[in-house]
N, C-alpha and C positions, 0 to 999 in steps of 0.2 A: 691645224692648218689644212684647206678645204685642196682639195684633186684642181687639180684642172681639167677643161673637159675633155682633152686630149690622149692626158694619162687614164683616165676614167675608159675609156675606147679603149684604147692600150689592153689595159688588163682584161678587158671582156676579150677581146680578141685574144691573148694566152691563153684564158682558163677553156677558151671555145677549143685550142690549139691542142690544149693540153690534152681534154676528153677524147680528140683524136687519133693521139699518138700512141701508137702501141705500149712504149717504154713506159708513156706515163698513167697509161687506163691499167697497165699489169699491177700498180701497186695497188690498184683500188678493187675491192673486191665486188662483184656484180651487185650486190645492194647499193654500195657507194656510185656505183656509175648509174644507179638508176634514180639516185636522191637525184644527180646532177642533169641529169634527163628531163628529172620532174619539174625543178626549179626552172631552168629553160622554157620548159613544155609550158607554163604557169604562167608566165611575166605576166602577161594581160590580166588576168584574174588576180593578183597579187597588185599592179599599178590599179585597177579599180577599187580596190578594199582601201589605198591607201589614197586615192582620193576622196573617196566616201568619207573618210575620218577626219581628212584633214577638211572639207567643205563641212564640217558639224565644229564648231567654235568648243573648247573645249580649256580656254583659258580657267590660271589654276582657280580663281575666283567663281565660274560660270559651276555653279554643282550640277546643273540639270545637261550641262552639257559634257559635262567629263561622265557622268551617269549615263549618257547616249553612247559617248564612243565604247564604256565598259561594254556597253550590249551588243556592238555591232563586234566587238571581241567573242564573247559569250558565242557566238552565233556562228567564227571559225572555230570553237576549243571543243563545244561539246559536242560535235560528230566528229571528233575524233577521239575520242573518249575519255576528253577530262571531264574531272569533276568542278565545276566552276561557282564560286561562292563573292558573295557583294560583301566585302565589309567596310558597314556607313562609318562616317566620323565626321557629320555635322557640328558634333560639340568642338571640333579643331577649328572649326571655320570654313572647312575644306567638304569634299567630297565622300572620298574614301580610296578603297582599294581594289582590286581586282584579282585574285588566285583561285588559279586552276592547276590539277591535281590531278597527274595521272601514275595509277599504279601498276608496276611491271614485279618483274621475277625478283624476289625476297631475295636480299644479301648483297643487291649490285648498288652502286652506287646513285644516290639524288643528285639530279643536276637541278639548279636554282636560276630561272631565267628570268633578267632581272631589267622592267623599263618601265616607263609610264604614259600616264595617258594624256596628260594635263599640256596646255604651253602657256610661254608667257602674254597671248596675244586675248584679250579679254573682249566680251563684247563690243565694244564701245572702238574696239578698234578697226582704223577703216580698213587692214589687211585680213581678208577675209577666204577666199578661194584658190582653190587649187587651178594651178593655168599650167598646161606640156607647153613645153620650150625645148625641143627637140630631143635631147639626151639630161635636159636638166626638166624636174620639176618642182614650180614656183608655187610655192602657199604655206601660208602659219603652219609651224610642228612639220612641214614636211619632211627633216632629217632629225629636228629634236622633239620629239622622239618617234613620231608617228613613220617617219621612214624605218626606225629602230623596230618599232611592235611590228612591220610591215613584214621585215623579215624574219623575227620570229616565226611566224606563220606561213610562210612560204618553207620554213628551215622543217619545222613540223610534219606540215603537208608532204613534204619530200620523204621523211622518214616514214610517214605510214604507209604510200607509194609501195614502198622499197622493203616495206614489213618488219623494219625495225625498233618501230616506235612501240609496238606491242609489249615488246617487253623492258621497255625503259621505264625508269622511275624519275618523272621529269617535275619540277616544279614550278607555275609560269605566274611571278608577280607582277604585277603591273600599278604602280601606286600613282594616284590623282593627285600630287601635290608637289611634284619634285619641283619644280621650277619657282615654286612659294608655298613651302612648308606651312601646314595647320600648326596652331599651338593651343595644349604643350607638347615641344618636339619629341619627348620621350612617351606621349600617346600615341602622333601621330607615326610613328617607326617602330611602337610596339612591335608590330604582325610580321613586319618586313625582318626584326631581327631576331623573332623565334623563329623565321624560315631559313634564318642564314645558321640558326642552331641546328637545323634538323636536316642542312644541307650536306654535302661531301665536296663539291665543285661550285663555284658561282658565276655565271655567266653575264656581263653587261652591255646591250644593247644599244647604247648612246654613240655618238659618231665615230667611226673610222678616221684619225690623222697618220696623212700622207707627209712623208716630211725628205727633201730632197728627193725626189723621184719613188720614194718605197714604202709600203705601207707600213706603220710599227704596231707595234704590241702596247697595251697599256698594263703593266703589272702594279703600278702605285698611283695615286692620286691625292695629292693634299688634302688639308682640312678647311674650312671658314668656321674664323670663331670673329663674329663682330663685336666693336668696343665701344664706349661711350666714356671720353672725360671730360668733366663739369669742374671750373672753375669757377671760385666767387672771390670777388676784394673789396677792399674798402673804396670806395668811390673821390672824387673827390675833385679840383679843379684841374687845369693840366696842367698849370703853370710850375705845380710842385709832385710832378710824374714821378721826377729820378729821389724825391724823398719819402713822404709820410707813404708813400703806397707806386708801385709798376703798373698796378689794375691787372686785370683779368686776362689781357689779351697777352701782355706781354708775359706771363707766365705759362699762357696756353702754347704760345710761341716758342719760349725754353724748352718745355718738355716734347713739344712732336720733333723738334730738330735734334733734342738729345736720342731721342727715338730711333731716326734719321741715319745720327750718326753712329750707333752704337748696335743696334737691331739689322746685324747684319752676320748671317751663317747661309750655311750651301741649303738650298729648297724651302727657304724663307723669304716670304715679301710680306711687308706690312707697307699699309694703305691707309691714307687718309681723304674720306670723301665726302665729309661735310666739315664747314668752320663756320661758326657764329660768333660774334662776341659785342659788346656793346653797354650800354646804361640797362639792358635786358638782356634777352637771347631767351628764347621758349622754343620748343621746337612741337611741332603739332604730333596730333597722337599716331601717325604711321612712321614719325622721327623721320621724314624723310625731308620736312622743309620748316625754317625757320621763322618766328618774326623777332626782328634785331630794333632794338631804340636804341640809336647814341648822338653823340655832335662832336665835332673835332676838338672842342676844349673841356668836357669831360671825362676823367680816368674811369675809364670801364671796368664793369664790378660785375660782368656777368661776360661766360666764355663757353663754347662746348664745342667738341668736334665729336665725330662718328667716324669708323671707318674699318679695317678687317684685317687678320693676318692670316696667313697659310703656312702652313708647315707640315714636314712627312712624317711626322712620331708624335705619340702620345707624351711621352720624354721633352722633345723639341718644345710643343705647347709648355707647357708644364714648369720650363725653366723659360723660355721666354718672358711668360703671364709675369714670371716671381718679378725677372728685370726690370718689366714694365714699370712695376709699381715701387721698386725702390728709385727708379728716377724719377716718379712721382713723386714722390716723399722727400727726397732729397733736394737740399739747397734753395729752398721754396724763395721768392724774391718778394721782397717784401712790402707789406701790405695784403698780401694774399692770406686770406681768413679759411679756405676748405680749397681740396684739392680731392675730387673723387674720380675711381676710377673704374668701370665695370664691364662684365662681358658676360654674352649672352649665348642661350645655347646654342652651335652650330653642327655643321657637319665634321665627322672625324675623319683620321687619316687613314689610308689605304696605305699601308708599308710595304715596299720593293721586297718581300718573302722569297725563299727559296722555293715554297708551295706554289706560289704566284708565279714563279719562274719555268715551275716543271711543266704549268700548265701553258705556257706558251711554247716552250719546248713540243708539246705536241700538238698544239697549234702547226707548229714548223713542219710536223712530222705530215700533218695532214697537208700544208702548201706544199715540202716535197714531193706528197703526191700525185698531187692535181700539175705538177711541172711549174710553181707558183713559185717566185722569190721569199729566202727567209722572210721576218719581219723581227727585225732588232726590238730591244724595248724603248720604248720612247723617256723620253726624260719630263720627271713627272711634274715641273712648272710649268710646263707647255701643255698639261691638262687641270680642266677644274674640278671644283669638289663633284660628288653624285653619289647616288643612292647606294652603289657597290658597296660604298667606305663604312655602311652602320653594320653589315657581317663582315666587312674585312678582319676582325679580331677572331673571328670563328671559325671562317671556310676560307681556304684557296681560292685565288680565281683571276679574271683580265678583263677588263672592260676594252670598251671600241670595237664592238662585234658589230655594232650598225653601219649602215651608208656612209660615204664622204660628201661633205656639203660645204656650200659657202652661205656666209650672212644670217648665218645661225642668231637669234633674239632679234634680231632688224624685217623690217619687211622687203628686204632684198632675200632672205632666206628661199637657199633651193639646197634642193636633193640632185644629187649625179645618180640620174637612175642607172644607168649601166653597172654603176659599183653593187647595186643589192643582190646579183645575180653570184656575183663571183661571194660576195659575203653568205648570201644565203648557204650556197653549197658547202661552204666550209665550215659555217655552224652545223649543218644537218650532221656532216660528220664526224666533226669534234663530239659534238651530244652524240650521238651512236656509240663512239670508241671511248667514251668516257661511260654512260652506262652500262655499258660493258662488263665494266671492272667490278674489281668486291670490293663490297665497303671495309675500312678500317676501323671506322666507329662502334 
């Protein structure tokens, strides 16, 4: 749920407040009030980089343009001393990825900073440019995710300001395909989840939600696993529907309502977003649209819907899938010759850990600082899948470290730029006081 632009102001004015106050600058130690400084000192140079990115089309299809924004990335990381590498993966479809790699003091802990570069706005679309609209600003990717890599880099820039970046052991992916996955998915997330192996923290970059006046924490995020069932029957006239055969439709019908009625637990939705059925039903090869032959007095002999389910545990999947398919299997109505049912790779779940928790815990420690309101955890239907969830089985971590936005995937999409100031500052030194630490690994 995107700020208003009100509250947005609001918090820039506290965290301004905060920097001021004796009580609240003594908890922060002169590094920390100098990230805050820097950030500040920055906006201009930090709102041109990210309209730079966002006026270069970077849709996840466009490879030459996701390949442009890796570079204009490239080009903040390595004067600061990462090591920055291209890894292609045109065999997915897609582009590739982006990681830089900077090494600090042996034995403290990796932090894994995790966004991308890609959006869903492809050439052909006529949403094209970054426009300022006073405290909002309006262009493709400009909070998903390009507002997100925005403040990476501003969070960075603070820390080496401030001379603490030197010796941190920071990890910074940035992958070209989150908004439409290359395939196969277990290629194209190779890199991303030997980084969440070699991680100790994981940090994600995607939107900041505001929810009743405060900002939250994200420590969990569901899964998307898409489904496909295909019906066939015996065809026949209609006049003899309710005997020698139901047809196709009507059993497609039985099974999404038993679905419906029975595919119901806490942090689960299941979703039906395509139905075809008729004397045919084909569906073209991106599955997203159908061509259907029938007429009102033939029993239809051909059925298929699409559609997606989410859930917070590997468990949840796991016993959902089995459900699925014994209502499939069961009670089949008659005249129905195959009943298939299938599901394809998606994103996994980010579970509510107690890891995940400590890290917002000092998340908190860090807005006690700065004289900022806690930030509860957010409840994790009210966030979608994202690239965190493929090391969540490995590393700690919280996503919603970027901007708050409204009309995120629409071309009403903006950034509340005033939110990246207060975000920035608090990632510089969340990453500070977490490389910090020594590793457990």
């Amino acid at each position: 749920m995107p700020w208003a632009g009100g509250c947005v102001k609001h918090l820039a004015l506290l965290l301004a407040a905060a920097l001021l106050a004796a009580p609240a600058t003594a908890a922060l130690t002169p590094a920390e009030q100098r990230m805050a400084a820097t950030v500040s000192a920055e906006q201009g140079r930090t709102l041109a980089l990210l309209e730079r990115m966002v006026n270069q089309n970077s849709g996840s299809q466009n490879i030459a343009g996701v390949e442009a924004v890796s570079g204009m990335i490239r080009a903040e990381l390595e004067p600061l001393g990462f090591q920055v590498r291209w890894i292609p993966l045109r065999e997915t479809g897609r582009a590739g990825h982006l990681v830089a790699t900077h090494r600090g003091r042996a034995g403290t802990k990796n932090i894994l900073l995790i966004g991308h570069l890609d959006t869903v706005f492809e050439p052909d679309s006529p949403f094209q440019k970054f426009v300022r609209e006073g405290e909002q600003g309006h262009g493709p990717g400009a909070a998903d995710d390009k507002g997100g890599v925005a403040v990476i880099i501003a969070a960075l820039r603070a820390m080496q300001a401030a001379g603490t970046l030197r010796q941190a052991n920071v990890t910074v992916f940035l992958t070209g395909d989150e908004e439409d996955p290359g395939t196969p998915l277990s290629l194209a997330r190779r890199d991303l989840i030997a980084a969440g192996k070699a991680a100790d923290v994981a940090l994600d970059f995607e939107g900041l939600v505001r929810e009743n006046g405060r900002d939250m924490g994200s420590i969990a995020r569901r899964s998307v696993t898409d489904w496909q069932l295909t019906i066939k029957a015996t065809p026949g006239h209609s006049s003899g529907v309710f005997g020698s055969s139901y047809g196709a439709n009507y059993e497609l019908v039985r099974i999404l309502d038993q679905f419906r009625r029975e595919l119901r637990e806490p942090n689960l939705t299941y979703n039906v977003g395509l139905i075809a059925g008729g004397s045919s039903a084909k569906l073209d090869a991106g599955r997203i649209r159908a061509d259907v032959t029938g007429k009102t007095n033939i029993i239809a002999a051909e059925a298929v819907a699409r559609g997606d389910l989410r859930a917070i545990s590997n468990d949840q999947i796991a016993r959902v899938k089995q459900r699925m398919q014994q209502i499939v299997d069961q009670n089949r109505l008659t005249g129905v010759t195959g009943a298939e049912l299938g599901f394809e790779e998606g994103y996994p779940p980010m579970a509510p850990t107690a890891g995940n928790q400590a890290i917002l815990d000092k998340l908190n420690r860090v807005n006690a600082d700065l004289g900022l309101p806690a930030m509860p955890a957010l409840d994790p239907v009210k966030r979608g899948a994202g690239d965190i969830s493929f090391v969540a089985a490995d590393v700690d971590g919280i996503a919603g470290l970027g901007p708050t936005s409204s009309g995120d995937h629409t071309p009403a999409e903006r950034v509340d730029i005033a939110s990246m100031w207060p975000q920035a500052t608090r990632a510089a030194i969340l990453i500070t006081r977490l490389s910090q630490e020594r590793r457990r690994k």
